[in-house]
MARKEDO-632501 format. One line per field, with one value per atom (N, C-alpha, C): residue number from 0; atom name; residue in three letters; x, y, z. Coordinates in pm, whole numbers, always signed. Atoms other than C-alpha are relative to their C-alpha. Layout:
<rs>
num: [NUM; ...]
atomo: [CA; ...]
residuo: [ALA; ...]
x: [X; ...]
y: [Y; ...]
z: [Z; ...]
</rs>
This chain:
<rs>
num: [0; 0; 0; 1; 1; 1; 2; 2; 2; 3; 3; 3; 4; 4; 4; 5; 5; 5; 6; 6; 6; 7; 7; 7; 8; 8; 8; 9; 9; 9; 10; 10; 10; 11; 11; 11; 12; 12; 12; 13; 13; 13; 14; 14; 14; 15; 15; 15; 16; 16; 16; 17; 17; 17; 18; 18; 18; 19; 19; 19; 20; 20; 20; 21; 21; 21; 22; 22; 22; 23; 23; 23; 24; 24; 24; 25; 25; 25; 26; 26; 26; 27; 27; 27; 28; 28; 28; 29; 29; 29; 30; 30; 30; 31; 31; 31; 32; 32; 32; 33; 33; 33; 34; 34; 34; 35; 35; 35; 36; 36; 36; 37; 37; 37; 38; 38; 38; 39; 39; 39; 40; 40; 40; 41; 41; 41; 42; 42; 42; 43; 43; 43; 44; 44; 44; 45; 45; 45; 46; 46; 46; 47; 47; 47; 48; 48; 48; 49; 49; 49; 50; 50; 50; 51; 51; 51; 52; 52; 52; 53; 53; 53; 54; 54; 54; 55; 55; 55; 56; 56; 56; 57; 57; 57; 58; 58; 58; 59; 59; 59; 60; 60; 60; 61; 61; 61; 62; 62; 62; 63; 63; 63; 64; 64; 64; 65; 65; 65; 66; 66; 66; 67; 67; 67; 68; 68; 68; 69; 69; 69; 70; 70; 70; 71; 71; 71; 72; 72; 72; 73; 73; 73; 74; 74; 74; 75; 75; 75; 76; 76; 76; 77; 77; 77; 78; 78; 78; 79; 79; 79; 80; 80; 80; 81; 81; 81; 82; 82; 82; 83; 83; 83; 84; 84; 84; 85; 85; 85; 86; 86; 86]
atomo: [N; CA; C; N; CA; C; N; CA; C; N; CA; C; N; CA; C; N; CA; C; N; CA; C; N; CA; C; N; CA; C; N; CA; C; N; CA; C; N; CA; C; N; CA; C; N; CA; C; N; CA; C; N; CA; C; N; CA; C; N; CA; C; N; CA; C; N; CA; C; N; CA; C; N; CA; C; N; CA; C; N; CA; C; N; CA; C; N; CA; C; N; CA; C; N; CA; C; N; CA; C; N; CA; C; N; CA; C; N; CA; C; N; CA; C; N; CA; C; N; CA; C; N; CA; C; N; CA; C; N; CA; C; N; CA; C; N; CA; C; N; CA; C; N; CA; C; N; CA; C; N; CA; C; N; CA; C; N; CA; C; N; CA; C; N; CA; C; N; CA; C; N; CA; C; N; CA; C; N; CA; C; N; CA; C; N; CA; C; N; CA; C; N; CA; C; N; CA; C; N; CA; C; N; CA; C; N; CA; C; N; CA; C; N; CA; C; N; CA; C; N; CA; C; N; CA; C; N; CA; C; N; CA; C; N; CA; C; N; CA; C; N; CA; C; N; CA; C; N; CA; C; N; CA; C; N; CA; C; N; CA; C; N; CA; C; N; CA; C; N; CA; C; N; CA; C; N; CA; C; N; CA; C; N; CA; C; N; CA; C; N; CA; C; N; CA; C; N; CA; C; N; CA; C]
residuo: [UNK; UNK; UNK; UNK; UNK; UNK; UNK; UNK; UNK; UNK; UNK; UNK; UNK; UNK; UNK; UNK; UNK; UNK; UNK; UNK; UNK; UNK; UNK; UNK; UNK; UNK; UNK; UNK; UNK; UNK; UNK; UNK; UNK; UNK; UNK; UNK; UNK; UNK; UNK; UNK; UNK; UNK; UNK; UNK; UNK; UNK; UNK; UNK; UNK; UNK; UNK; UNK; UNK; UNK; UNK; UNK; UNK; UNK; UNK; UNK; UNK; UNK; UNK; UNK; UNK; UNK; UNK; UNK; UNK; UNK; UNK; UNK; UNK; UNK; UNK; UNK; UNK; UNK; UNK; UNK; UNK; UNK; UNK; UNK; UNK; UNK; UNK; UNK; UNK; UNK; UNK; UNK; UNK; UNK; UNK; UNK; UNK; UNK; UNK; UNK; UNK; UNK; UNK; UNK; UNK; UNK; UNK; UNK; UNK; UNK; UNK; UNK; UNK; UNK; UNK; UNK; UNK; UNK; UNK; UNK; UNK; UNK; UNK; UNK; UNK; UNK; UNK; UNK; UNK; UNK; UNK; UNK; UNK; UNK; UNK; UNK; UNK; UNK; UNK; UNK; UNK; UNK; UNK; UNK; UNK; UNK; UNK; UNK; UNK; UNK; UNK; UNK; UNK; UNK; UNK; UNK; UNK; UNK; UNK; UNK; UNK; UNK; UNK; UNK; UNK; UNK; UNK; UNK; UNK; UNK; UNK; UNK; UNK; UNK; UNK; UNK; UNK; UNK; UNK; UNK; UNK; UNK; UNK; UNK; UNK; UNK; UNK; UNK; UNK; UNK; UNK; UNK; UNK; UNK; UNK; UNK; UNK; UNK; UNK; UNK; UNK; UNK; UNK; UNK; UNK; UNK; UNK; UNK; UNK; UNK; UNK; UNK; UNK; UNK; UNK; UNK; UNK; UNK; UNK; UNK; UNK; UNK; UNK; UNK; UNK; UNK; UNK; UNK; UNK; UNK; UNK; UNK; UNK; UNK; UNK; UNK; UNK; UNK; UNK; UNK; UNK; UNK; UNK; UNK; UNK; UNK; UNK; UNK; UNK; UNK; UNK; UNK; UNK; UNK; UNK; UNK; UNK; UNK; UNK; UNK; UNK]
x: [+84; +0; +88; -101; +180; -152; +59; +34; +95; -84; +127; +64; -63; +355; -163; +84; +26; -153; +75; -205; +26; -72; +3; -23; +61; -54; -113; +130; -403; -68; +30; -403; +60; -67; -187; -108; +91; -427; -141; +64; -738; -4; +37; -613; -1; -6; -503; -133; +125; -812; -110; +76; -1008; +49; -44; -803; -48; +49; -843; -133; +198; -1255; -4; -9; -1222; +18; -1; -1032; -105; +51; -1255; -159; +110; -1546; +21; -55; -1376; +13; +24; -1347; -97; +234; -1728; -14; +39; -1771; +52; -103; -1520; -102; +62; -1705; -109; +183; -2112; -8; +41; -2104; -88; +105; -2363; +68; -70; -2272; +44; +31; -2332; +166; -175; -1974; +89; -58; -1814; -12; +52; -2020; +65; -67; -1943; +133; -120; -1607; +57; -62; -1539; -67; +38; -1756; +117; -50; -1524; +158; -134; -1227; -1; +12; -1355; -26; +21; -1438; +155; -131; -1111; +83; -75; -943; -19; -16; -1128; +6; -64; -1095; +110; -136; -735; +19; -25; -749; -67; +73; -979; +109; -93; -727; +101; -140; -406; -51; +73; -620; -15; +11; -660; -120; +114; -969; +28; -43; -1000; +2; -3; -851; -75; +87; -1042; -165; +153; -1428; +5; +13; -1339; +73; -30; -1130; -113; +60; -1380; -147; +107; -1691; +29; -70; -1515; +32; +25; -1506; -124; +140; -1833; -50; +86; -1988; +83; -45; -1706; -90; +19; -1830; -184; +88; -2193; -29; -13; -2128; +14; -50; -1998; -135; +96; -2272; -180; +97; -2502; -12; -41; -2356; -52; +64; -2414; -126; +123; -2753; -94; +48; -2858; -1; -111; -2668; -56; +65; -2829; -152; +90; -3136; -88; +31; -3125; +8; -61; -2983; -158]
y: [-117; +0; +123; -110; +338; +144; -90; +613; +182; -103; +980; +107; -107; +1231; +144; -114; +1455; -98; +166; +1121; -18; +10; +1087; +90; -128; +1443; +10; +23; +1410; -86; +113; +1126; +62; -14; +1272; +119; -78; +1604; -81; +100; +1360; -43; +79; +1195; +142; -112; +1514; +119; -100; +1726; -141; +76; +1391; +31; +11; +1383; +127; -135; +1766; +11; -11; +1714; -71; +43; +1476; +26; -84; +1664; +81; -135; +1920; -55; +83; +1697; -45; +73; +1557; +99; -143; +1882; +49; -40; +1953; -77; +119; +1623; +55; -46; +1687; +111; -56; +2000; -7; +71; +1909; -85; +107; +1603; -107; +92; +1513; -68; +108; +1188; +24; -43; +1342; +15; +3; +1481; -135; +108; +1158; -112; +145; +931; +68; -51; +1183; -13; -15; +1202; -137; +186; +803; -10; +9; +821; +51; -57; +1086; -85; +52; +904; -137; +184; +531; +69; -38; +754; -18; -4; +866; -132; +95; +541; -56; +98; +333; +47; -26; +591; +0; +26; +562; -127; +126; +190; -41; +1; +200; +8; -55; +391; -97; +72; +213; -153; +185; -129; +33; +8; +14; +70; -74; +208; +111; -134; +553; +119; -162; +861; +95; -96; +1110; -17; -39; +973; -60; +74; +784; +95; -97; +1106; +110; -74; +1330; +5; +35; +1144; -21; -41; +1124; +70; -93; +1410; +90; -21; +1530; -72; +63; +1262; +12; -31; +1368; +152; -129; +1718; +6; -56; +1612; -79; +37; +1405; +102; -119; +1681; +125; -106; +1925; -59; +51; +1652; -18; -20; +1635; +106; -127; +2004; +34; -18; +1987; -78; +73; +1703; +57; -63; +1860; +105; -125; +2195; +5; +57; +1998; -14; +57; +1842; +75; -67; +2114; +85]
z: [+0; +0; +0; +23; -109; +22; -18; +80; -62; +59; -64; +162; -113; +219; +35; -54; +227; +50; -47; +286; +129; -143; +610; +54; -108; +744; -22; -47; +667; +109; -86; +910; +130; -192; +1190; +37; -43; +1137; +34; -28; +1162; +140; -131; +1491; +62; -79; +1632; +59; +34; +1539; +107; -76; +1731; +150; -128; +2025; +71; -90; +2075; +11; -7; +2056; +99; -120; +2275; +105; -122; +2530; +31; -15; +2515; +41; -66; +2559; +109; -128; +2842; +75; +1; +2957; +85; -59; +2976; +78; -81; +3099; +159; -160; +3450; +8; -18; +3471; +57; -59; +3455; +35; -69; +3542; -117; +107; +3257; -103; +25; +3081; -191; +104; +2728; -77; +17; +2684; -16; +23; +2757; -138; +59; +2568; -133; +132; +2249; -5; -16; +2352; -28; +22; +2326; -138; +117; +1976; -71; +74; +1888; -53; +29; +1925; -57; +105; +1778; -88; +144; +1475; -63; +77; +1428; -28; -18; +1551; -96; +113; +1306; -160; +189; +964; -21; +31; +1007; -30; +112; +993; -97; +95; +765; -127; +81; +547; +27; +3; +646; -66; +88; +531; -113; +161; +189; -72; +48; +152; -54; +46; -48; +133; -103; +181; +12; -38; +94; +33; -98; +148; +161; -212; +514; +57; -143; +659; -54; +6; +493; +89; -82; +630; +139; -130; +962; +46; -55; +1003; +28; +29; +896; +72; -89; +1129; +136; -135; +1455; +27; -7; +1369; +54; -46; +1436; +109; -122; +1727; +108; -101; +1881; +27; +27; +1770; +85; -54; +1887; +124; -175; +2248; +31; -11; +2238; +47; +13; +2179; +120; -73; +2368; +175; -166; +2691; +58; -39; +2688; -3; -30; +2653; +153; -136; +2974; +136; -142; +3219; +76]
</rs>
């Protein structure tokens, strides 16, 4: 499998850009208390975890980090929502 040098920093931006949603969900979570944060926060990061192997197994790069992101972005948006729901 011959990935291209800008293929690879799409992937380290990818985890990175997860990890920091995560924190930040994690974050909220420590904060309120409400479980919402977390639960997004562990989505956020099996997203990322599995479009990278997704990719490193051989799939096309750009629709599994594109849609992975687009679906971390409404995990997150959906935590949001749900969260300010409940208070």
């Amino acid at each position: 499998m011959d990935m291209t040098a800008s293929e690879l920093w799409g992937l380290g931006v990818l985890a990175v850009a997860c990890m920091f949603a995560a924190a930040i969900l994690f974050r909220s979570w420590r904060r309120r208390g409400s479980p919402q944060p977390l639960i997004a926060a562990l989505m956020v990061l099996t997203l990322g975890a599995g479009a990278i192997t997704v990719v490193l197994l051989g799939a096309p790069y750009r629709i599994v980090v594109g849609s992975t992101f687009i679906a971390a972005m409404l995990v997150v948006l959906f935590s949001a929502r749900s969260e300010r729901r409940h208070r």
